[in-house]
Phi, psi and omega in degrees: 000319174279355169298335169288314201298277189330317155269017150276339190265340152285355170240107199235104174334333179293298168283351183318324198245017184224050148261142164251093179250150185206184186279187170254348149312308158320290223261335179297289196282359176296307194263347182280296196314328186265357155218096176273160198207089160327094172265132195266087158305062198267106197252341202209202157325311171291338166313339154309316161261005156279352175286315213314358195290319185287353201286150173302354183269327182261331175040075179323312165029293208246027168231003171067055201204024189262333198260099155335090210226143199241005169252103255258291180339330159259007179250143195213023152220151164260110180248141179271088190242121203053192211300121172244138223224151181300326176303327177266347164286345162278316203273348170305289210282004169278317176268335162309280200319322189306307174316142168286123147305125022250166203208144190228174174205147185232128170268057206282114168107159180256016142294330186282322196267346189204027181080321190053239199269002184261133212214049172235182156325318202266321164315101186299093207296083214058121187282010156288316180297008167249300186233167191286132195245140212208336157236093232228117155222117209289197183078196195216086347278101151015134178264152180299341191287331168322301201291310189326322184293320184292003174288313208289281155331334157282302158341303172306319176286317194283355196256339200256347168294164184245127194308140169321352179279314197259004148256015111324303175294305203279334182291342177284320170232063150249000000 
């Protein structure tokens, strides 16, 4: 008779069909991609259109990217949305240090990506020459459906990665 109880208790018909198995990379790079925490760099024009992104028409919403975060210390992509000029380039690469790893950037436009048409001293030729860029979403301003692709595309990238456990192991056995 306990012999029953036990094997009824170990088998429950209920949870049978909600196991999952996966790698932990997979399920790691699952929850980063899908709630990315924006930090909003709006230095120019395109900053406009990264609000209008959040707006109820483009609805970031549905990337799991909606929640805005102006505190570097909670944020874990960054988007560079227009012109960054060297006086303003210490205070970029001050709040980028600030992110927790792992951490991503977005170059919305083509001041954030290449200086764009001011070819001058003050003027920063691209926010690659500071910090590291993971995504370029072209135009002058960018339309928000641009920046949702370039998310989309960070998504893609972030699915492909290999999770902080497994670049532990490998630093463990060189």
């Amino acid at each position: 008779m306990a012999e029953t109880t036990a094997h009824h208790a170990a088998y429950d018909s209920k949870i049978e069909g909600n196991i999952i198995f996966t790698q932990l990379d997979t399920a790691i790079n699952w929850m980063r991609k899908n709630s990315l925490w924006p930090m909003p760099m709006g230095l120019a024009c395109c900053a406009i259109e990264l609000m209008g992104t959040g707006a109820s028409r483009f609805d970031i919403a549905r990337f799991g990217a909606e929640v805005m975060r102006f505190s570097p210390r909670q944020a874990d992509v960054m988007i560079v949305a227009g012109t960054v000029t060297y006086k303003m380039a210490l205070a970029v690469k001050r709040v980028w240090d600030q992110m927790p790893a792992p951490k991503w950037c977005i170059a919305m436009g083509a001041c954030a990506s290449s200086g764009g048409m001011y070819r001058s001293y003050a003027v920063l030729q691209g926010i690659d020459n500071l910090i590291p860029v993971d995504v370029y979403v072209s135009g002058c301003p960018p339309r928000p459906e641009a920046l949702l692709e370039g998310l989309m595309k960070l998504q893609d990238k972030i699915s492909k990665e290999h999770s902080a456990l497994a670049h532990f192991q490998t630093e463990e056995s060189a």
